[in-house]
N, C-alpha and C positions, 0 to 999 in steps of 0.2 A: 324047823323054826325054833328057836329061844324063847323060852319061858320066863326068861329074866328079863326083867323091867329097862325100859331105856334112861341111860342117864339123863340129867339135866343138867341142860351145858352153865356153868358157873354163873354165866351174865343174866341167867334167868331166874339165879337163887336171888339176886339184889334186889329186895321190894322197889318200884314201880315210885319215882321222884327223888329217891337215893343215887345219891352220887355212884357211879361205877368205876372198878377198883384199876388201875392201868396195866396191862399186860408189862409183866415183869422183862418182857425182853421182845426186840422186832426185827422184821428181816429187812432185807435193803430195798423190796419193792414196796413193802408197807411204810415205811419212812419215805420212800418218792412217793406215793400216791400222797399221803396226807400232807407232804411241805410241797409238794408240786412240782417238784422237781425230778433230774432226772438219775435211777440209780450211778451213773458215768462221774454227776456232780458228790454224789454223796462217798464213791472212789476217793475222789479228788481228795477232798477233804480227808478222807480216813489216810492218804498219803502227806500229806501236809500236819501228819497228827493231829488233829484235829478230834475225831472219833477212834476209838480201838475196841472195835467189835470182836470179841471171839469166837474162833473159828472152830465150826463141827465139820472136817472134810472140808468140803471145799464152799460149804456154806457159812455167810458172815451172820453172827448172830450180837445183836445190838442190844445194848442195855436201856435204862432208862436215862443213867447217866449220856451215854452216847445221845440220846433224842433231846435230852437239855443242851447238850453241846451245840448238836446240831441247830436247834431254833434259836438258840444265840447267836451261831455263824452267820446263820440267816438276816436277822436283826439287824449285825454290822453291816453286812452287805446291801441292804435296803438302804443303808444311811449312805452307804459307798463307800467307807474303811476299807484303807487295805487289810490282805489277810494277814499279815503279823501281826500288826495292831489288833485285828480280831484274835488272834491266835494268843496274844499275851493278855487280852482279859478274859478271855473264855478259862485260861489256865489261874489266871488270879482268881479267877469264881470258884475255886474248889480250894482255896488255902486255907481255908477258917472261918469263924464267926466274924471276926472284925472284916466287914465291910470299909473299914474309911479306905484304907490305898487305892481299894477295889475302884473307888469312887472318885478319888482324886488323880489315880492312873486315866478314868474314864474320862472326866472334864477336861485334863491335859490332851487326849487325844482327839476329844470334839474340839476343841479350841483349836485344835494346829488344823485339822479339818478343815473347820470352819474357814482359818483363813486362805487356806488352799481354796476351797469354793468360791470367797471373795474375791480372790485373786483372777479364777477364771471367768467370773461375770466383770471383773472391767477388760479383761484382756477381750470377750465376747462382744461386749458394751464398743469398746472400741473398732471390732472390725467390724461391726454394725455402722457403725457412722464412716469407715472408708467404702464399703458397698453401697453407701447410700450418695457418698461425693462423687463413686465412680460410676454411678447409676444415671444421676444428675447431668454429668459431663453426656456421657452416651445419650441420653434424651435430648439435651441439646446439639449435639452434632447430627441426629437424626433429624430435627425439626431445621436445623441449617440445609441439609440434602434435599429435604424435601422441598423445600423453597428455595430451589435452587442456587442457593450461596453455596460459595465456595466448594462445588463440584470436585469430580475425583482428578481433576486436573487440575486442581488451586496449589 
């Protein structure tokens, strides 16, 4: 047995309502556990350059940088952005202080977005109202059958 005292792990040095300090780098199952997702997705992305973890052997080791990347990917994808479009401002977010491009690249590409979504709620809107003429027709031919008009021999 060791007569030397056991350490105390960093997280327990932080007084108690103090913000705690972020691990300076994470592996690809601790980034899928906390964004929910699956190590296979956070691949994907690291192939799409997206993240560039470095590598010890054959383990990926992620920065903090990569963890901001990553919950920005996340972000676009929630909105439903393609991945280039995510892929050209997640890389705009690391150019500098000046924010405006950053900002006016991001509204250009909510706006084309947008009218893409618009677009498929009337293209949606519209096969709604043919499912519902071709619904109408059918209820009608069924209540004709049933009341014997125009049989399968009409």
């Amino acid at each position: 047995m060791s007569s030397l005292p056991r350490p105390i792990p960093a997280a327990q040095l932080v007084p108690e309502g103090e913000p705690r300090p972020a691990p300076v780098s994470y592996t690809i199952t601790e980034l899928a556990q906390e964004f929910e997702i699956t190590p296979r997705a956070i691949r994907f992305y690291e192939d799409l350059g997206l993240l560039q973890p470095r590598r010890e052997g054959r383990h990926r080791i992620y920065s903090h940088r990569d963890r901001t990347r990553l919950k920005l990917t996340l972000r676009g994808k929630r909105l439903g952005l393609p991945l280039q479009d995510i892929k050209q401002l997640v890389d705009m977010y690391e150019t500098g202080t000046d924010t405006r491009p950053q900002l006016e690249a991001f509204i250009q590409v909510l706006r084309a977005h947008r009218r893409q979504l618009e677009q498929q709620l009337e293209d949606i809107r519209v096969t709604l109202e043919e499912i519902d003429e071709h619904e109408h027709k059918c209820r009608q031919l069924l209540e004709k059958s049933v009341n014997g008009v125009g049989g399968a021999g009409a």
